[in-house]
N, C-alpha and C positions, 0 to 999 in steps of 0.2 A: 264103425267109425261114424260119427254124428257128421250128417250133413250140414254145411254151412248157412245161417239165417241168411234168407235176402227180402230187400227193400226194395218199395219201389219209387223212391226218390234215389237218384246218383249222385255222388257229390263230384266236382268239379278235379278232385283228386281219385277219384276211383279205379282203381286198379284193375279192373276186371277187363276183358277184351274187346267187349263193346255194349254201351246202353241203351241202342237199337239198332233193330234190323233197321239195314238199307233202303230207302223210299226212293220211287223211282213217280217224277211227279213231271207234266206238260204246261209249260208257267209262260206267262210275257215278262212278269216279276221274280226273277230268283229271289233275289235279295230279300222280298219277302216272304217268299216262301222258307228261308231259311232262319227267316225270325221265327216262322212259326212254326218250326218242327221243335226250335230250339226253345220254346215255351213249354210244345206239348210233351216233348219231352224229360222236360227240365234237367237240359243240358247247357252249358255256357257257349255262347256262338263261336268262341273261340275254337270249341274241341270239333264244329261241324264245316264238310267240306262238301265238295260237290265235284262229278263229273257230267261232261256234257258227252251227251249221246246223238242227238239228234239238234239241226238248227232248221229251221224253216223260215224263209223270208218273203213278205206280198208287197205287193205296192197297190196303189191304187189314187185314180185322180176322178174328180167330178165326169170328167167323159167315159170315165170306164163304168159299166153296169154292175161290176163284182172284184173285188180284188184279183189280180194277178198275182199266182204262186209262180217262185223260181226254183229251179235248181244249183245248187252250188254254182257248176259249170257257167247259168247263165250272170250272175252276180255282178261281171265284168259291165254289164250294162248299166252301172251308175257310174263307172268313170269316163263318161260321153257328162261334161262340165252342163251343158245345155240340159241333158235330161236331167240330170240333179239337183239342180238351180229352180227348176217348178216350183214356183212356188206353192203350188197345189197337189204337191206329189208328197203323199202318206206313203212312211214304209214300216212294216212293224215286222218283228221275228218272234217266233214261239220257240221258245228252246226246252227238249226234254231232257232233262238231268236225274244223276242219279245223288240223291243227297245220302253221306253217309257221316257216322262216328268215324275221327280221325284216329282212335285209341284202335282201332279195328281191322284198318291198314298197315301193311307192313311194305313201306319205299323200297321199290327194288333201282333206286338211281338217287344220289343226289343232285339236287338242282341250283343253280347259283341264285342269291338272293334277288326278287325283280323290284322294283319301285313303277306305278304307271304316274304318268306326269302330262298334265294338260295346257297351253294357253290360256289366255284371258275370255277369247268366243268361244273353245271347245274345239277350233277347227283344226288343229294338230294334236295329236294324241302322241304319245313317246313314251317308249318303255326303257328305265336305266337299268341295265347290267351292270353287279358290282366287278371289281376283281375277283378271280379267285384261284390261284397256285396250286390249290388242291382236287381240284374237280375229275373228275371219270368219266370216261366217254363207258354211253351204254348204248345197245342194239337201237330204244325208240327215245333218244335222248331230244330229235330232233321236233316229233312228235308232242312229247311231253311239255319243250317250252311252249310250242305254239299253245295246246291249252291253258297251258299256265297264263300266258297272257291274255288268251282271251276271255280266260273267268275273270281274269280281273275287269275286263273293256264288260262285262257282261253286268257283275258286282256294282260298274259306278254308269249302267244306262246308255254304253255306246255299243254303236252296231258292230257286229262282227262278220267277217268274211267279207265287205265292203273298203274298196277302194284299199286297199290292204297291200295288194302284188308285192311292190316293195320288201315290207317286212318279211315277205315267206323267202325270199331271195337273200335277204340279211343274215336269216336265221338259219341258213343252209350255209352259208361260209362260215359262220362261226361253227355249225356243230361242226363243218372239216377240218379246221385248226383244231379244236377238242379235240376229236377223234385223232389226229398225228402228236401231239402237245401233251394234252391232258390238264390243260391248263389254258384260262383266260388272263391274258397277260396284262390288262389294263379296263378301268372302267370303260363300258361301252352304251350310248344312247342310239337308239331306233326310232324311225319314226314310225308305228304301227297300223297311224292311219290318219290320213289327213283329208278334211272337209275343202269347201271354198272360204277363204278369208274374204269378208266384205273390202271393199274398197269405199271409204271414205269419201263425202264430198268436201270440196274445196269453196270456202267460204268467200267472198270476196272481199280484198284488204287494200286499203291505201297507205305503203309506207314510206315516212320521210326518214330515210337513214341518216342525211344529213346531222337531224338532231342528234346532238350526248345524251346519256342519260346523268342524272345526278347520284353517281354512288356515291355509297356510305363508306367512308375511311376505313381500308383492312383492320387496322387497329385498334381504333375508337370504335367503329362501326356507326358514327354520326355522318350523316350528311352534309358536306363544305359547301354551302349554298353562294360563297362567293366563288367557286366553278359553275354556273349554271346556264352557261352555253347562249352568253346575248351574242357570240361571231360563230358560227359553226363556217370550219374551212373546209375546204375539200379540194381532191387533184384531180389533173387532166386526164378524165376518162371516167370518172369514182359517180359511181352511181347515188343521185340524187335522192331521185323518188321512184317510186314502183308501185305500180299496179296487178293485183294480184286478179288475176281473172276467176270468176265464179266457173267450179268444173262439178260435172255432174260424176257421180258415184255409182257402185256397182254392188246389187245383195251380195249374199255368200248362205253356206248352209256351213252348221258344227257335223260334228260329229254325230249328234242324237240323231238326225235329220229336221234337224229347228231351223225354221227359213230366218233369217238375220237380214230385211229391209235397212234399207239408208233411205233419208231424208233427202230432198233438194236442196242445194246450195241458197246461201242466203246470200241476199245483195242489198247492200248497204252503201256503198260508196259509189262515185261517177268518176270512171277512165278519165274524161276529158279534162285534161289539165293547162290551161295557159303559162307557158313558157315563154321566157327571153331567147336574144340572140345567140347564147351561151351555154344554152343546153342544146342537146340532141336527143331524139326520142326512137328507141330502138324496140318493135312489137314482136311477140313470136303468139305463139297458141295458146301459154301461159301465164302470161304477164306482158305490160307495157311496161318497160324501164326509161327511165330518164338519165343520160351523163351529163356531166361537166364536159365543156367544150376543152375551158382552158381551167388553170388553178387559182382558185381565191376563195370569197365568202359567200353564201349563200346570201340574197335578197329577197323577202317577198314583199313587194308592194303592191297595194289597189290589184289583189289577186294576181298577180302574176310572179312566176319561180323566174331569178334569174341566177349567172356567177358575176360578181364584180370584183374588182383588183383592189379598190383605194374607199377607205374610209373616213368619215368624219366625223366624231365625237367631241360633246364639251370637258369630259372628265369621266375617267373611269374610280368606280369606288362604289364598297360593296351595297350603298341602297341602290344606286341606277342601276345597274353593270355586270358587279363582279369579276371576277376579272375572265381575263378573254385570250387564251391561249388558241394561235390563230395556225401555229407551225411554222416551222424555220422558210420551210422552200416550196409555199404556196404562193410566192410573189402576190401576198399580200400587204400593202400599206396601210398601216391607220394613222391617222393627224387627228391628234388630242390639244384641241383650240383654246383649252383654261391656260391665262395667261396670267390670273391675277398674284403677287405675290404673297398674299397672306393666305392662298389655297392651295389643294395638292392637286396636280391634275392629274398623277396616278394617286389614288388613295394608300393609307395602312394598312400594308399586308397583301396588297393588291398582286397579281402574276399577270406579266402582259410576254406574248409568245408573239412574233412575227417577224415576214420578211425585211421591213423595216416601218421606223416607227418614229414618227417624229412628233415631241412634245414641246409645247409653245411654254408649258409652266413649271414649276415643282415635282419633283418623286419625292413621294411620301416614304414613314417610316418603315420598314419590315418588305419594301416594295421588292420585286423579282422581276427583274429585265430579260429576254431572251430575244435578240434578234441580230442579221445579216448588217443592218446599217440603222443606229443610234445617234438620233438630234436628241438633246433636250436644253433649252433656251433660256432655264431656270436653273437650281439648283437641286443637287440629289441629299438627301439626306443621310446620314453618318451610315443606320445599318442600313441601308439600300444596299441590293446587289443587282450589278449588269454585267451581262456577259452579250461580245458580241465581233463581228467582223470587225466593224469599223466605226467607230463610238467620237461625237462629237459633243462635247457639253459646256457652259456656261460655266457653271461652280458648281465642280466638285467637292464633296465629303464623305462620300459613302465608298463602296467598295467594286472595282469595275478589274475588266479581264475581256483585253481585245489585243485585237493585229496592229491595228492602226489605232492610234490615239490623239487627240486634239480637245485639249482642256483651257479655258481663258485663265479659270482661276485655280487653283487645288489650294483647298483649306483643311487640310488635316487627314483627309482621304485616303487609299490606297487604290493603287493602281498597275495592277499588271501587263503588260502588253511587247509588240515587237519594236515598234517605231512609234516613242512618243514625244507631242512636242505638246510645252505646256508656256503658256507667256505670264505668269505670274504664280510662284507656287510658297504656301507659307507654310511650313510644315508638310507634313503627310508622309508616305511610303513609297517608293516609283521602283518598279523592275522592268528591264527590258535588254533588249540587245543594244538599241539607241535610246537615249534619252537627252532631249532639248529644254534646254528651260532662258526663256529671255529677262524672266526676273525672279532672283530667289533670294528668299528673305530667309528667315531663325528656324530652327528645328526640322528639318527636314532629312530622310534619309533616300539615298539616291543609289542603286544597284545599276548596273549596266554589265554586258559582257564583252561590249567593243567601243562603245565612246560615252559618255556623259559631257555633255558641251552646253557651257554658263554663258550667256553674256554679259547680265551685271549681275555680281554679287552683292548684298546688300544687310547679309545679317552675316549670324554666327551660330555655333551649336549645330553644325549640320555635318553629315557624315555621308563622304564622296565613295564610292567602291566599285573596283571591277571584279567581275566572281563571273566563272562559265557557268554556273549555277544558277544564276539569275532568269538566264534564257530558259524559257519553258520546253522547248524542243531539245538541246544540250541539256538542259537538267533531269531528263527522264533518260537521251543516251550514256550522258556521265555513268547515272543510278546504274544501267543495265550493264554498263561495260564494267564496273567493279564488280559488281555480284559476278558474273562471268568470269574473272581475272580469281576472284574467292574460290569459286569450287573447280576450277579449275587449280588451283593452288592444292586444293585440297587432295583431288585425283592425280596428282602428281607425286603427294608426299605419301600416297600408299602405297604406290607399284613399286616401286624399290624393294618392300620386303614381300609383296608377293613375289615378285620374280627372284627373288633369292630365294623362296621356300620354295618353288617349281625346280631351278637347278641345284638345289641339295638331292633334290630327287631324282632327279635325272642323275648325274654324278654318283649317286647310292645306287642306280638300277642298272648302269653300263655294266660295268662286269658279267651281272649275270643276266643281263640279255647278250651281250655278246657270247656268252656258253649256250644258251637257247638258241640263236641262229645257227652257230655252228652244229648243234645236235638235230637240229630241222633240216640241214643239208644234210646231213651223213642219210638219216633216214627216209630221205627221199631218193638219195642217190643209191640206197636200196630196195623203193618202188615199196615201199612201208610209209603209209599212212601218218604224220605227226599226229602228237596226243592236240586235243581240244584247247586241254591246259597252256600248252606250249603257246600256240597262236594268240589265245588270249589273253596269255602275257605282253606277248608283240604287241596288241592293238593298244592295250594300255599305254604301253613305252609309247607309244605313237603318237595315241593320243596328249599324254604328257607334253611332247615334243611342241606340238601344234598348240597348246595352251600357252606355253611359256612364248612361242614365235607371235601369237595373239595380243600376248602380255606389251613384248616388245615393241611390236607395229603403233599401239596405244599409246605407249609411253614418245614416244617421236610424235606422234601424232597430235596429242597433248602441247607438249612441248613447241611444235608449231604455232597450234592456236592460242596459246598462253601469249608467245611471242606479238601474234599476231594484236590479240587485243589491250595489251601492254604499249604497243605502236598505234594504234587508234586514239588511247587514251592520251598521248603524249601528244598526238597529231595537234587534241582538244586543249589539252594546255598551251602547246606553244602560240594557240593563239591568243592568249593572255598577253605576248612581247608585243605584240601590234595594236591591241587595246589603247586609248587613250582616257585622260581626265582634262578638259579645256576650258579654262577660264580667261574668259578675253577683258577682265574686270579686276584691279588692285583685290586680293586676299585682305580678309579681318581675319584676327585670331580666334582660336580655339572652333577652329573647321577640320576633321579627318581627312584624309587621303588614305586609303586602304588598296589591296592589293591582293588577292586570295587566290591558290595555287591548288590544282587539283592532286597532285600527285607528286610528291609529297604534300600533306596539308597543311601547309604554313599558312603565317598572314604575315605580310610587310606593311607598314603602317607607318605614317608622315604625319603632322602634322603643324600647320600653317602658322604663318605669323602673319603679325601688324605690317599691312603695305606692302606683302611681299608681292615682287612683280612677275613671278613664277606663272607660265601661260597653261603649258603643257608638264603631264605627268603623265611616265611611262614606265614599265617594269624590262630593267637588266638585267643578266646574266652576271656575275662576275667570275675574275678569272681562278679563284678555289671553288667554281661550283656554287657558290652562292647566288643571293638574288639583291637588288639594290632599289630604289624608285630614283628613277633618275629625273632631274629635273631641268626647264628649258624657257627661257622666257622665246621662243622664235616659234610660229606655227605654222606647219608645215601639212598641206594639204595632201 
């Protein structure tokens, strides 16, 4: 038989059982000593491995005259923080290994997949354990990992046998789950050796939190520079300013043993801050903080932080200003002093936020009102929008939404609110629960939900109405009680054929549960076990029973609250009979009278003539159940 030709180059695929004997080498570098077998070789690093046989570790610092070798046992002497932290403490390890061909070995264990994984300094090291359902526990299973991980900590330059305890305590519960299991049931992370993490110094900062910053619109992603924060508000208690004190910092060592110094803090800024009467200044070890005494705006004048309550501006708009969102309940006032009429003293587009706010002039086009109590002395413009507690204005045309209302003039405007009184209005929209007007002239429409009261009438084209709807509080409980009244309608008209398809079944099951109980006594009454079957027939029947009594309970129970909110809602109607329309002023023609009824939703509707002396209009009952508007010249308080 011809002996087979051999080369002495390997390829990367070679089948044969090994392309060298074992080298058994005393290195500070594996990693390159395994490049360079895998050279002289001319093997692929892939196919070579390595076992560790021997570790050796010294240290050594400028006072010592020679290294100091340890043994294993004494290793525990670098987790003393203090001795490890030296930063003139050299440790090196010479590790003897045996490098061999992996094609050459033959695994007597498989081993779950590792990953080793570092921090950013090196000062914790972590080895990942994958899953694995499959795994066998073998006699040196627990052994085998340890090396396993530590070629790898050996492979990327970190010390081994150091500061470690941990991990060998890790690695001992898991090989006992294996070992009972046979199985790792979840990924698992270790930490297999962890250095000192430096500790950072602290910089020293001066911050004014007060200030907004200018963000960029979600959307758009531009910057709204008419928010750019001329009023920053703040509450009673709300930290102004802060000082951040300069802290000194602490080295750390990695993994390698690489000393990792910190710098000194840097100081830049001066603690000493002049404050007003209305801040307090609160110090600990960390920082000096500043609060607000009481709630308002921040001031700094001629160097000094104050809080003050009342402001005074000539006009906001977006070159001075921008606008100035102060907050509802910082009992903040601003007073916007532009009185001139041919200027805006809120600008176009301008947002003005505060506890109240009174304007001597004009609100401009696209303006945005937000405050507890509303002057303005001037007129608003058509799209202007105010929302507020208590809104006081000159001439209106824009769009307002308050409690209280007090308008001289309304030209065209809309106005939402609870109690509004208006002495001149020509045109526009008004809802409210009250509404007063001392003088109303052409086009106008008027909602109330309990009185609209004229004193002189002076035009025509105008449309009178009582609606519960009108009211902002009733028009959101109306909305909720119908939806309510709907699905509740709805879970009413289903339980009927559930509970009819629950006792067809019951009715189809008595007979023969009643031969099952009787056959359940007999068999007991002879100390014989009933069948399984039997009983769990019962429990069924049982249970059926108890669905359908569930069914019923529901159905009454329904039926109650149905009732219940069908009676709410009527409650809301009948106060439509007490509602009134008062004109204490001769009627012109072609003026509505309306009348809007929540349940059923009808509308009764009148309509005026020339000189009628009709004072009061009210809505009646009649006696088919109908509705009428009854009319009265006598008014009656």
């Amino acid at each position: 038989m011809k002996e087979p030709k051999r080369t002495d180059k390997k390829s990367i695929n070679d089948e044969s059982p090994f392309a060298f004997e074992p080298i058994i080498v005393d290195t500070v570098d594996v990693a390159d000593e395994l490049k360079r077998v895998s050279t002289v070789n001319n093997v692929d690093l892939k196919l070579i491995d390595f076992h560790i046989l021997n570790i050796s570790t010294s240290y050594y610092t400028p006072q010592d005259e020679e290294p100091k070798w340890l043994e294993e046992k004494q290793l525990n002497a670098f987790d003393d923080d203090s001795f490890f932290l030296n930063p003139d403490l050299k440790i090196d390890q010479h590790f003897k290994v045996e490098i061999f061909d992996k094609r050459s070995k033959v695994d007597t264990g498989i081993l779950p997949n590792l990953t080793l994984g570092a921090n950013k300094n090196l000062t914790k090291i972590v080895v990942g354990i994958k899953q694995n359902l499959n795994i066998k526990y073998f006699h040196n299973l627990e052994e085998r990992l340890i090396e396993e991980i530590n070629k790898r900590k050996i492979r990327s330059s970190i010390l081994v046998g150091i500061r470690e305890a941990a991990m060998r305590e890790e690695i001992r519960k898991l090989v006992a789950f294996v070992r009972v299991n046979n199985y790792i049931e979840k990924d698992i992370t270790l930490v297999v050796m962890e250095g000192v993490e430096p500790l950072y110094p602290v910089n020293d900062n001066f911050i004014e939190h007060f200030k907004k910053k200018v963000e960029p619109d979600e959307k758009s992603g531009r910057v709204d520079y008419s928010r750019r924060g001329f009023l920053q508000s703040v509450g009673e208690k709300e930290i102004i300013l802060e000082y951040i004190k300069p802290q000194e910092g602490s080295p750390g060592k990695n993994c390698r043993g690489v000393y990792l110094p910190v710098n000194e803090p840097k100081i830049a800024h001066d603690g000493n801050v002049n404050i007003g009467e209305n801040i307090e200044k609160i110090e600990d070890d960390k920082s000096i903080k500043f609060l607000a005494k009481r709630s308002g705006y921040v001031k700094f004048e001629n160097g000094v932080y104050d809080v003050q309550e009342e402001m005074e501006i000539g006009e906001i708009n977006f070159k001075t200003t921008g606008s100035i969102e102060a907050g509802l309940d910082k009992n903040i006032k601003i007073n916007i002093k532009e009185a001139d009429a041919l200027t805006d003293a809120v600008g176009t587009g301008m947002s003005v936020e505060s506890t109240e706010l009174n304007v001597d002039g004009n609100v401009g086009s696209q303006a945005n009102i937000r405050a507890r109590l509303v002057r303005i002395g001037g007129q608003t413009h058509k799209t202007s929008n105010i929302t507020a507690d208590s809104a006081q204005i000159a001439v209106h045309r824009g769009n307002l939404e308050a409690k209280e209302v007090n308008i001289d003039r309304l030209e065209g405007g809309t106005v939402v609110g609870d109690v509004v009184r208006i002495k001149m209005a020509s045109g526009g929209e008004v809802f409210g629960r009250e509404v007063y007007i001392e003088e109303l002239f052409s086009h106008a429409q008027i909602t109330a939900s309990e009185l609209i009261e004229i004193k002189k009438l002076k035009g025509s084209n105008n449309r009178f109405a009582i609606d519960s709807g009108s009211s902002k509080a009733f028009s959101s409980d109306i909305a909720s009680l119908k939806e309510k009244i709907k699905e509740y309608k709805k879970k009413e008209e289903q339980l009927p054929k559930q509970l009819e398809g629950k006792k067809l079944l019951i009715d189809a099951n008595k007979a023969s549960v009643e031969m099952i109980k009787d056959k359940i006594a007999e068999l007991r009454s002879e100390n014989i076990k009933p069948p399984a079957t039997f009983l769990g027939k019962l429990k069924e029947y049982q249970q059926l029973i108890n669905e359908y009594n569930i069914l019923l309970k529901q159905a009454k129970e329904i039926k109650v609250e149905l009732q219940h909110f069908n009676d709410e809602l009527n409650s809301m109607q009948n106060k439509i009979f007490d509602a009134k329309i008062i004109n204490y002023s001769p009627w012109l023609e072609y003026n509505e009278i309306k009348f809007k009824l929540i349940s059923p939703e009808i509308e009764i509707t009148y309509n005026t003539i020339e000189n009628e002396t009709t004072r009061v209009f009210t809505l009646i009952e009649t006696a088919d159940d109908g509705y009428r508007i009854n009319r009265s010249s006598e008014i009656r308080k």
